[in-house]
C-alpha positions in Angstrom: 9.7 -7.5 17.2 6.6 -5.2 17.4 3.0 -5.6 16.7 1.3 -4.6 13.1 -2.2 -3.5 12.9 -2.9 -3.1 9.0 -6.1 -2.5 8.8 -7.7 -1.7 4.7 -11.3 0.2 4.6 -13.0 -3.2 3.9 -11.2 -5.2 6.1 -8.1 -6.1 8.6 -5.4 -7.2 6.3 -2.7 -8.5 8.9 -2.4 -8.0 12.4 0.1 -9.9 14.5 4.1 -9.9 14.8 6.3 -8.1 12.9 9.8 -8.1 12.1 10.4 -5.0 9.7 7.6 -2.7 8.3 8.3 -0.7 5.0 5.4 2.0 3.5 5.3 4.4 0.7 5.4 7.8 1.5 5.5 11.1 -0.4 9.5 11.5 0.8 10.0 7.5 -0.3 9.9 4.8 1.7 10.0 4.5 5.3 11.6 2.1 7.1 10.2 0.6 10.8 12.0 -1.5 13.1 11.3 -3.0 16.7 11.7 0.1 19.6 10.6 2.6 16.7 10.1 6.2 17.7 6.9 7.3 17.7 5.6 9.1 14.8 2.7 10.1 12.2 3.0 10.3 8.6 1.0 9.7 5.2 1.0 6.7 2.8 0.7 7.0 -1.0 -0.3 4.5 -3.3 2.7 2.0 -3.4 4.0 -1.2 -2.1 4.1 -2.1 1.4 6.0 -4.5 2.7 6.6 -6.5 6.2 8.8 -9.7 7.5 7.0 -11.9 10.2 9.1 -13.1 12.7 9.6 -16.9 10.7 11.3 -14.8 8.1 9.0 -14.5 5.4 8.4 -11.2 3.4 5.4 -10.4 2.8 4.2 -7.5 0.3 0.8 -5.8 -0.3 -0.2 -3.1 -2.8 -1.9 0.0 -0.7 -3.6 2.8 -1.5 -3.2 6.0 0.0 -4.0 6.5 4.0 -1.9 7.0 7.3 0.9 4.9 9.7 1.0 5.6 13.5 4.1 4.4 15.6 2.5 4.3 19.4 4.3 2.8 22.3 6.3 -0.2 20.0 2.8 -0.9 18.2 2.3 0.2 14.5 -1.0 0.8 12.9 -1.4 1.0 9.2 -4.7 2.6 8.2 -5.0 2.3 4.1 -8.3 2.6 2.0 -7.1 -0.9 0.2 -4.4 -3.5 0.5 -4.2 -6.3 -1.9 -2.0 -9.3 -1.4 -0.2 -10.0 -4.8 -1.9 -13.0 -5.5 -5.3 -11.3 -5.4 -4.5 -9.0 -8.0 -5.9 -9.1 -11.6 -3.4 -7.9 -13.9 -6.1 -7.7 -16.9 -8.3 -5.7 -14.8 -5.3 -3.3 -13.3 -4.3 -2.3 -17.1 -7.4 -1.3 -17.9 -8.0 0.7 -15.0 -4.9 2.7 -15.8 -5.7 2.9 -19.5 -9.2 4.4 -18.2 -7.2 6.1 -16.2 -4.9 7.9 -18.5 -7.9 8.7 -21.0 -9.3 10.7 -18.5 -6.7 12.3 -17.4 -6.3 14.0 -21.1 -10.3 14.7 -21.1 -10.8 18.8 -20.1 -12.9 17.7 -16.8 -13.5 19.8 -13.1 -10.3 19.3 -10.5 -12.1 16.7 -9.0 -12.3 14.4 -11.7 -8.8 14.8 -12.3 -7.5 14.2 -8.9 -10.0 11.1 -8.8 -8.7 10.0 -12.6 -4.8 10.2 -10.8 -6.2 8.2 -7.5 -6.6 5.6 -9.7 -4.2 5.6 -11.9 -2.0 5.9 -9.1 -3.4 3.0 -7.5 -3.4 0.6 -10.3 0.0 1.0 -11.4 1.0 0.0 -7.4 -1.2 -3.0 -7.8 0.8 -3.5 -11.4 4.3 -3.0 -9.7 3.3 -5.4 -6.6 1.9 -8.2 -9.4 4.9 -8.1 -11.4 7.7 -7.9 -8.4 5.8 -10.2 -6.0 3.2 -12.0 -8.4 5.2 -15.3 -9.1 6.8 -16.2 -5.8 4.6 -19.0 -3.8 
C-alpha cells in the first residue's frame, strides 16, 4: 500500500491509500504498485484508474499533466479529473464535434493544438462514461 496525492487544477481529487495506480501515458499505460521505483513521467488525456485498499476500483477521466513516484508516495498532478458519474455525455459529444470542425478549419498551430487538447480530452471523458458510467 502507498499514498496517492491526485491533485486536478481546480481541486484535490483523492488523496489517501492506494492499492494499484494506473495513468495514461504517451508509451501506454503505466502501471504503480506499493515499493515503486522512483520516477517522473507525463500523462495524456485518458483514463486513470486506482484500487483503495477495501478493493474498490475506482476510475477518473484526466487530462494531460505529470506523475511523480517519491519515497513510496505518488503524486498525480492533472489539469482535470472527472469521476464518471460527473460526466455529461451530451455535453462531451459536442465538445468533440466542435472539436473535429475545427480541426478541418485552416487556423494558426495554436488553434489546432488547442482544437486536439480538446478533442483529446472529451473523447477520455467519453471512454470513462461509457466503460465506468453505469457501475454504482
Amino acid at each position: 500500500m502507498f499514498e496517492l496525492h491526485v491533485l486536478a487544477a481546480d481541486q484535490p481529487f483523492y488523496e489517501g491509500a492506494c492499492e494499484s495506480l494506473v495513468v495514461p501515458t504517451l508509451d501506454g499505460q503505466y502501471g504503480v504498485l506499493a515499493g515503486h521505483c522512483d520516477v517522473i513521467l507525463a500523462i495524456v488525456p485518458g483514463t486513470l484508474t486506482y484500487r483503495t485498499p477495501d478493493g474498490a476500483e475506482h476510475a477518473a477521466a484526466v487530462a494531460a499533466g505529470i506523475m511523480k513516484v517519491e519515497n513510496g508516495e505518488a503524486l498525480v498532478l492533472v489539469d482535470s479529473a472527472v469521476r464518471p458519474e460527473d460526466i455529461d455525455e451530451l455535453r462531451q459529444r459536442r465538445a468533440a464535434d466542435e472539436a473535429k470542425e475545427a480541426l478541418l478549419q485552416k487556423k494558426s498551430i495554436e488553434e489546432h493544438h488547442a482544437a486536439q487538447a480538446r478533442l483529446a480530452r472529451a473523447l477520455a471523458r467519453l471512454n470513462v462514461k461509457s466503460k465506468y458510467g453505469r457501475r454504482n
